[in-house]
Each structure stands twice: as structure tokens, then as C-alpha cells.
PyMOL commands that place a pseudoatom at each C-alpha (Angstrom):
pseudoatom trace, name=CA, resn=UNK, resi=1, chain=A, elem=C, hetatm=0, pos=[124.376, 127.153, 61.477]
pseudoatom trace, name=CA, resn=UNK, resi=2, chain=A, elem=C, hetatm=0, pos=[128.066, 127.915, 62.329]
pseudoatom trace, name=CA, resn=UNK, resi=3, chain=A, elem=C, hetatm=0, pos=[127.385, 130.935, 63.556]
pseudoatom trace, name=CA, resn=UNK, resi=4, chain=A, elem=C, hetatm=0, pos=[124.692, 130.062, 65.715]
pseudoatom trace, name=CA, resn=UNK, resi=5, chain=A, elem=C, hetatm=0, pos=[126.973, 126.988, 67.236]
pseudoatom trace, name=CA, resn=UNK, resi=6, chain=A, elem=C, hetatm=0, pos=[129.412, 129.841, 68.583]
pseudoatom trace, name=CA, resn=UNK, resi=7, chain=A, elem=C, hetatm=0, pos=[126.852, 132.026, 70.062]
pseudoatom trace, name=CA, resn=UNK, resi=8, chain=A, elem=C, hetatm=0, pos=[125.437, 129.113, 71.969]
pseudoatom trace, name=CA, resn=UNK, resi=9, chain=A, elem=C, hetatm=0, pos=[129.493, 127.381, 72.851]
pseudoatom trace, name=CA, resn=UNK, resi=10, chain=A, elem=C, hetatm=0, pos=[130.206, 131.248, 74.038]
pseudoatom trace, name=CA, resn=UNK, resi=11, chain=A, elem=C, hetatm=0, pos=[127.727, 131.524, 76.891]
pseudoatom trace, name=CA, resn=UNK, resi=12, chain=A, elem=C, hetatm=0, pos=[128.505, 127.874, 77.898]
pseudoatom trace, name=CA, resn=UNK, resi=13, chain=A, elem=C, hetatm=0, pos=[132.170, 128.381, 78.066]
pseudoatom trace, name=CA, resn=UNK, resi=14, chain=A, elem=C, hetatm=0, pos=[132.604, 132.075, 79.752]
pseudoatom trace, name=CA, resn=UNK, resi=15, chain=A, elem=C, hetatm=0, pos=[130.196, 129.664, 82.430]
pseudoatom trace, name=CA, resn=UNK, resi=16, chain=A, elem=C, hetatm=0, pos=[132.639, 127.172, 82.292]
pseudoatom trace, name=CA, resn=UNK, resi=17, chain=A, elem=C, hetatm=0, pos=[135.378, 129.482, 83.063]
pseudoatom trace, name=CA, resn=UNK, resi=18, chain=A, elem=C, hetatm=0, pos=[133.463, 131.515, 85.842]
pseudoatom trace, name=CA, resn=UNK, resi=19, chain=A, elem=C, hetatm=0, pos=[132.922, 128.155, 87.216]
pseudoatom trace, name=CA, resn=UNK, resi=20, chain=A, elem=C, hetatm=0, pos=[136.399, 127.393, 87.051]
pseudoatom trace, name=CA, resn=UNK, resi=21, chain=A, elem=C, hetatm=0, pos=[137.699, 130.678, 88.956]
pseudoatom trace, name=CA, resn=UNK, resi=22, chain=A, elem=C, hetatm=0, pos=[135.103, 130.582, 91.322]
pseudoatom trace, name=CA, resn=UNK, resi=23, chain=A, elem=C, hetatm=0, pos=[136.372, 126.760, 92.308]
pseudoatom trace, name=CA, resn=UNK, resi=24, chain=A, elem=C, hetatm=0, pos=[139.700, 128.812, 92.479]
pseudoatom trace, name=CA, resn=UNK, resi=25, chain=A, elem=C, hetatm=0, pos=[138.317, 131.295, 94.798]
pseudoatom trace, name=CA, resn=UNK, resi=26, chain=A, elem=C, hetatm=0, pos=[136.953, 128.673, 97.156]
pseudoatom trace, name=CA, resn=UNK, resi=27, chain=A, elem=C, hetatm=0, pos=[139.997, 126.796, 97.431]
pseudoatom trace, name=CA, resn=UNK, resi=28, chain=A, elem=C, hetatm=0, pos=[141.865, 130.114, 98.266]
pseudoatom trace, name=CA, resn=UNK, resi=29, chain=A, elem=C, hetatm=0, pos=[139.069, 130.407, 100.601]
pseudoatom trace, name=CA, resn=UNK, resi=30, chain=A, elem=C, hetatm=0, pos=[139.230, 127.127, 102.442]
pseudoatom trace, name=CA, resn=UNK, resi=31, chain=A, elem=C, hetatm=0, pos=[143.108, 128.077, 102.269]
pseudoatom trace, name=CA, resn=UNK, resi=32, chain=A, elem=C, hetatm=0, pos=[142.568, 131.189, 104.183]
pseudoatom trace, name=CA, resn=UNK, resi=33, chain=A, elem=C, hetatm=0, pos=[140.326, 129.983, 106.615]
pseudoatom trace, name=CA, resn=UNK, resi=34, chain=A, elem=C, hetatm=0, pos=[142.826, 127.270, 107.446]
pseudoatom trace, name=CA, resn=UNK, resi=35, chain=A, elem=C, hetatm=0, pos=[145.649, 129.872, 107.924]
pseudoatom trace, name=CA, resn=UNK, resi=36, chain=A, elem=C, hetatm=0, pos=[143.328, 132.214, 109.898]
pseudoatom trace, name=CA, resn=UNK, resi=37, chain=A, elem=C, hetatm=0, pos=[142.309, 129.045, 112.180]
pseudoatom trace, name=CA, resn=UNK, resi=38, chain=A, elem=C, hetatm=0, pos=[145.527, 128.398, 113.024]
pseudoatom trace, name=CA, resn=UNK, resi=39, chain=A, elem=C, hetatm=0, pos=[146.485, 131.904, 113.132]
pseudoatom trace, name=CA, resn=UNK, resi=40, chain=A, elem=C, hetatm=0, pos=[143.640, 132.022, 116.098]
pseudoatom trace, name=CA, resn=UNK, resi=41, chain=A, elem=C, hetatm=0, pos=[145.090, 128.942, 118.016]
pseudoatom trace, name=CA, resn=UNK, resi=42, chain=A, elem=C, hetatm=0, pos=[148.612, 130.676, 117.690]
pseudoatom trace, name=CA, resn=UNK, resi=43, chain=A, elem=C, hetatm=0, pos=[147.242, 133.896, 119.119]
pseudoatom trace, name=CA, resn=UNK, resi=44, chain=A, elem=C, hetatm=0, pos=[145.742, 131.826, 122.222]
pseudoatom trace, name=CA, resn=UNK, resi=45, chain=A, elem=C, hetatm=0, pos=[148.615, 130.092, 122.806]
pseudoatom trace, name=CA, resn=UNK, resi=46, chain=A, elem=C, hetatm=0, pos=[150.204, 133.308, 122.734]
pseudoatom trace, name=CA, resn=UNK, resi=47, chain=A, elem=C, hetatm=0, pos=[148.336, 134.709, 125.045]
pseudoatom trace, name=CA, resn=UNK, resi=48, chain=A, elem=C, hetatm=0, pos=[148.040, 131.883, 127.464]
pseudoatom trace, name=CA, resn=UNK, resi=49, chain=A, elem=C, hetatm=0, pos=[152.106, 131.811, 127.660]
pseudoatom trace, name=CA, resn=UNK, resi=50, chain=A, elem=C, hetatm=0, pos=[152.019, 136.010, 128.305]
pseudoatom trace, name=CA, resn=UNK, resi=51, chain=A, elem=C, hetatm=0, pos=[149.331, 135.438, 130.734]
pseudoatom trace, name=CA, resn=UNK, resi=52, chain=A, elem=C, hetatm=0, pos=[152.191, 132.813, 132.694]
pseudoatom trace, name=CA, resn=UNK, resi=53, chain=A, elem=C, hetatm=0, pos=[154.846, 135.158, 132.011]
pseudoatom trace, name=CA, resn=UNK, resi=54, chain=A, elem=C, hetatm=0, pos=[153.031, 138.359, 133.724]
pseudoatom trace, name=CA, resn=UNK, resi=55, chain=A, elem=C, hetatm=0, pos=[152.738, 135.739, 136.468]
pseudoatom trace, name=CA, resn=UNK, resi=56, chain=A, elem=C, hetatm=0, pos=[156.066, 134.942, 136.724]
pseudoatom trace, name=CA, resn=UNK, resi=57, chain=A, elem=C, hetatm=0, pos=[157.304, 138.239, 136.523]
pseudoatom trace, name=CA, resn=UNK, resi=58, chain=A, elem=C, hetatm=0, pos=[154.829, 139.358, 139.112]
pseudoatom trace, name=CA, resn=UNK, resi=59, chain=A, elem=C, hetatm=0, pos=[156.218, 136.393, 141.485]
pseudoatom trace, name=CA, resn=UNK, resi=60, chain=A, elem=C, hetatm=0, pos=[159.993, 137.546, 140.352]
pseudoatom trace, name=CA, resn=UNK, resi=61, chain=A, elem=C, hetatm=0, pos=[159.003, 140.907, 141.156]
pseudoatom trace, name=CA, resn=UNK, resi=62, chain=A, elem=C, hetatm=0, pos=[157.685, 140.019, 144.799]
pseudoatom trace, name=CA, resn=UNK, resi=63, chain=A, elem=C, hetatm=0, pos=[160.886, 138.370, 145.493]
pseudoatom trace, name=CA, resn=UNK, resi=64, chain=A, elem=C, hetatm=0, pos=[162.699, 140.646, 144.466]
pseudoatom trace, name=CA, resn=UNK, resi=65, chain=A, elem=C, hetatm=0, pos=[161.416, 143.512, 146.710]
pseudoatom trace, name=CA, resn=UNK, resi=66, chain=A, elem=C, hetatm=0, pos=[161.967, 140.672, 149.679]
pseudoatom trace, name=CA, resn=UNK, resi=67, chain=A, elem=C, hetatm=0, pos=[165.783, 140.354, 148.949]
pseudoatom trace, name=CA, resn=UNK, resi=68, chain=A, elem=C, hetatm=0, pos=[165.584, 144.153, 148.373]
pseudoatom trace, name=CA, resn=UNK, resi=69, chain=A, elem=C, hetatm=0, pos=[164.339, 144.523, 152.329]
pseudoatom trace, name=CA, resn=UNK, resi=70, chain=A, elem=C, hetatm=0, pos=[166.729, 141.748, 153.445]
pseudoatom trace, name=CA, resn=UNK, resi=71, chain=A, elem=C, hetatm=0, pos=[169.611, 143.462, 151.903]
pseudoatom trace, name=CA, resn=UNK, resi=72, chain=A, elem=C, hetatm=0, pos=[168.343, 146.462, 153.724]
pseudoatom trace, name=CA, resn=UNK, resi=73, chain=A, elem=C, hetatm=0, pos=[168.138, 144.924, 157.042]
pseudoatom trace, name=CA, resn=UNK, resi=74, chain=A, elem=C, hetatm=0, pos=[171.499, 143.158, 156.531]
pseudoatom trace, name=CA, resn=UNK, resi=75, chain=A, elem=C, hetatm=0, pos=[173.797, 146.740, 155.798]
pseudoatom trace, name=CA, resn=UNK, resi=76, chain=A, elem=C, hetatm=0, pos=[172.006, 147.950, 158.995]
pseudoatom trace, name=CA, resn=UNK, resi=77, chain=A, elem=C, hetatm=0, pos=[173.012, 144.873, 160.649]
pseudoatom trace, name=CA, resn=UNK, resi=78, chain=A, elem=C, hetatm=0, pos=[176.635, 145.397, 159.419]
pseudoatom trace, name=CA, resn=UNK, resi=79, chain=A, elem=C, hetatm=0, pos=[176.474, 149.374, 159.879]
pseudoatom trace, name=CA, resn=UNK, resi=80, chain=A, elem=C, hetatm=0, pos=[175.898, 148.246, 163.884]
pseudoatom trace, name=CA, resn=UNK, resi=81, chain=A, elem=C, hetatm=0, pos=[178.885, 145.614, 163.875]
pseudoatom trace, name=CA, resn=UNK, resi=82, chain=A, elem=C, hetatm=0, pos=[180.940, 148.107, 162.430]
pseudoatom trace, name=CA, resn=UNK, resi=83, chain=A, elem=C, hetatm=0, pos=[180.479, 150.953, 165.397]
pseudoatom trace, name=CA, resn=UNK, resi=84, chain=A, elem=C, hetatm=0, pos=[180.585, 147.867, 168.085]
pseudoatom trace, name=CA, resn=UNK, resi=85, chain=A, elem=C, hetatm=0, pos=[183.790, 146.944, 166.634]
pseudoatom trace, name=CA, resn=UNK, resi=86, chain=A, elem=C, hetatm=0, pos=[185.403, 150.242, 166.473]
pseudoatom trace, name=CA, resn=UNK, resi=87, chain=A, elem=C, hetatm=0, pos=[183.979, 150.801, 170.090]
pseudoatom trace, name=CA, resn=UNK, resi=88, chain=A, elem=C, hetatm=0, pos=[185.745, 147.629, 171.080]
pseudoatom trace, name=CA, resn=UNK, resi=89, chain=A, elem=C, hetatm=0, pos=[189.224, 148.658, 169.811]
pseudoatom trace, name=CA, resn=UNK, resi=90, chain=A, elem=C, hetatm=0, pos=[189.174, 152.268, 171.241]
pseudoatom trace, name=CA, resn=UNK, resi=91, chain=A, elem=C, hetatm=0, pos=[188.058, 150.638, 174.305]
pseudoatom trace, name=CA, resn=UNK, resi=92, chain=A, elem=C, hetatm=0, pos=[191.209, 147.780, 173.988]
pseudoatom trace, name=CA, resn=UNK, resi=93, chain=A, elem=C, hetatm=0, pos=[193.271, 150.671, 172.982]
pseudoatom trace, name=CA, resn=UNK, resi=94, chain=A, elem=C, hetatm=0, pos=[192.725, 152.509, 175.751]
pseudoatom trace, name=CA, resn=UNK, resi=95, chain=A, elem=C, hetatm=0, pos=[193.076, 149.918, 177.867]
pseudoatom trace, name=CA, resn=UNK, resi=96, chain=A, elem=C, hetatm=0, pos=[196.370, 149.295, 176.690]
pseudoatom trace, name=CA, resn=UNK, resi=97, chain=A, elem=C, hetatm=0, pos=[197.626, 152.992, 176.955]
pseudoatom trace, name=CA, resn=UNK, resi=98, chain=A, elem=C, hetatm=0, pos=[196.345, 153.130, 180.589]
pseudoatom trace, name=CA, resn=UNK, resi=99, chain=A, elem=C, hetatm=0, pos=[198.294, 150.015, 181.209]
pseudoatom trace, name=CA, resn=UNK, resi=100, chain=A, elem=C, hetatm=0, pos=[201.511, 151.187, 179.413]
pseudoatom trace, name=CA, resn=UNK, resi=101, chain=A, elem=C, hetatm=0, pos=[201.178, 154.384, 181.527]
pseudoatom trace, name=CA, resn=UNK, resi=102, chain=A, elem=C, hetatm=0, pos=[200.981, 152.386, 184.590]
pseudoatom trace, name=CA, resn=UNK, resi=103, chain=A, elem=C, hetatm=0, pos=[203.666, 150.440, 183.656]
pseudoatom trace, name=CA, resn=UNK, resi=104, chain=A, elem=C, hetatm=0, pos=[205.604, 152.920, 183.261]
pseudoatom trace, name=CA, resn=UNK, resi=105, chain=A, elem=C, hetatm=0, pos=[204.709, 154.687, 186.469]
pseudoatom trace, name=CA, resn=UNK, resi=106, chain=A, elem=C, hetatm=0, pos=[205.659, 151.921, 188.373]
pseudoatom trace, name=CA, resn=UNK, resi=107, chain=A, elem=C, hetatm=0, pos=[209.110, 151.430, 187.182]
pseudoatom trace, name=CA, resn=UNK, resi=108, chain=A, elem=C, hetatm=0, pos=[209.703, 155.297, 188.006]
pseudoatom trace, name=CA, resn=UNK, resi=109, chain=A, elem=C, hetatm=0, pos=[212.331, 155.584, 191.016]
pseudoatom trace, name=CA, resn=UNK, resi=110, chain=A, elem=C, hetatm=0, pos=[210.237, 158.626, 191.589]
pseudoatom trace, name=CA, resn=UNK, resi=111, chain=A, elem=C, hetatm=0, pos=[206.717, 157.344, 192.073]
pseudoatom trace, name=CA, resn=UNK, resi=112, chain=A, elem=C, hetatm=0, pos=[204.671, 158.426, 194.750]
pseudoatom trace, name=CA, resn=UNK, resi=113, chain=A, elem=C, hetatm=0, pos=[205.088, 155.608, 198.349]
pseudoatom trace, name=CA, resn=UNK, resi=114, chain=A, elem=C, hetatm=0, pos=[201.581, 153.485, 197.618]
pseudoatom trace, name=CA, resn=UNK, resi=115, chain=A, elem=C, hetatm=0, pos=[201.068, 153.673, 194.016]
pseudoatom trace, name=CA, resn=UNK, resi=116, chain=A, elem=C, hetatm=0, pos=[202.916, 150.176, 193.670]
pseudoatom trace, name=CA, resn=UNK, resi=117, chain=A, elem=C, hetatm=0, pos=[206.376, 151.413, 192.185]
pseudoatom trace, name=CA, resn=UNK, resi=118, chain=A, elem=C, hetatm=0, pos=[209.137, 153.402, 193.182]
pseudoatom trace, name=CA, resn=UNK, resi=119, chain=A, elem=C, hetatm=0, pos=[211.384, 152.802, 196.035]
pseudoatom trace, name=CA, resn=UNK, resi=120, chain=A, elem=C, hetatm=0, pos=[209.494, 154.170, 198.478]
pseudoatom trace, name=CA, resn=UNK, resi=121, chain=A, elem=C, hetatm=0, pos=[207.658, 151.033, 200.002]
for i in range(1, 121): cmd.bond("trace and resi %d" % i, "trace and resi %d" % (i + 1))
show_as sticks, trace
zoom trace
């Protein structure tokens, strides 16, 4: 009778102990498709933030190519200021030479009668 007892308890507990890992196996499961569920929100979130960043950058990347041309027009501005200022002070400095000249013409005792200097008037 023994004998008989084991045979019929061995069947009933390898059952009881597939039952037992296979409640382990659905927990690990659940546990998985928990992680994996929130693994999927992360991944959207993730992509919804990217999707703001490309616009960003693509607003970022717009302005910059504005300042870019602004920066452009401004050294062309300066570039003309530049030659309008050095025209200015050759003209001033040759206004000054021609004046120095005629200065000094007219204090010559030897200046020609009309030209303003001289003795001769």
C-alpha cells in the first residue's frame, strides 16, 4: 500500500510544483509587462520632447541665418563708413595743405601784385 501512496503523492506533487513555477512565471510576466508599459510611455515622452527640440533647433537655426545676414549687411555698412571717412580726411587734409601753401604765399615779400600778399599792392 506504501508503495502505491508514493506513486499517486508523485504525480500530485511534480503538479504542485509546475503549478508553483508557472505562478512564478506569471508574476515575472505581469512584472515585465509593467516594465515594458512604462518603457512605452518613456519612449513617447521621449519622442514628444525630440519632436520640440527639432523644433526649437529649427527656430534657432532660422534665427540664426537672420543675425548671419544682419551681420552681413552691418560690415558692408561699416566697410562704406570706413572709405567716407578716409575720403573726408584726405579731403580735410588737403584742404589744410592748400591753405598752409597759401599762407605761406601770402607772407612771401615776393608774391606776385594781386594774389593777396607781398608788397606789391
Amino acid at each position: 500500500e506504501l508503495g502505491e501512496r508514493d506513486r499517486e503523492a508523485s504525480p500530485l506533487s511534480l503538479l504542485q510544483g509546475q503549478e508553483e513555477e508557472l505562478s512564478a512565471l506569471k508574476e515575472t510576466v505581469d512584472d515585465l509587462s509593467h516594465q515594458l508599459s512604462d518603457n512605452l510611455e518613456e519612449a513617447e515622452e521621449l519622442r514628444r520632447q525630440n519632436a520640440l527640440l527639432e523644433e526649437q533647433k529649427s527656430l534657432l537655426d532660422t534665427q540664426l541665418s537672420v543675425c548671419q545676414e544682419q551681420v552681413g549687411t552691418l560690415q558692408g555698412e561699416v566697410a562704406l563708413y570706413q572709405k567716407l571717412l578716409q575720403s573726408r580726411v584726405r579731403e580735410r587734409k588737403a584742404t589744410a595743405a592748400a591753405a598752409a601753401a597759401m599762407a605761406v604765399g601770402e607772407d612771401s615779400p615776393d608774391a606776385p601784385p594781386g594774389s593777396g600778399g607781398g608788397r606789391g599792392e
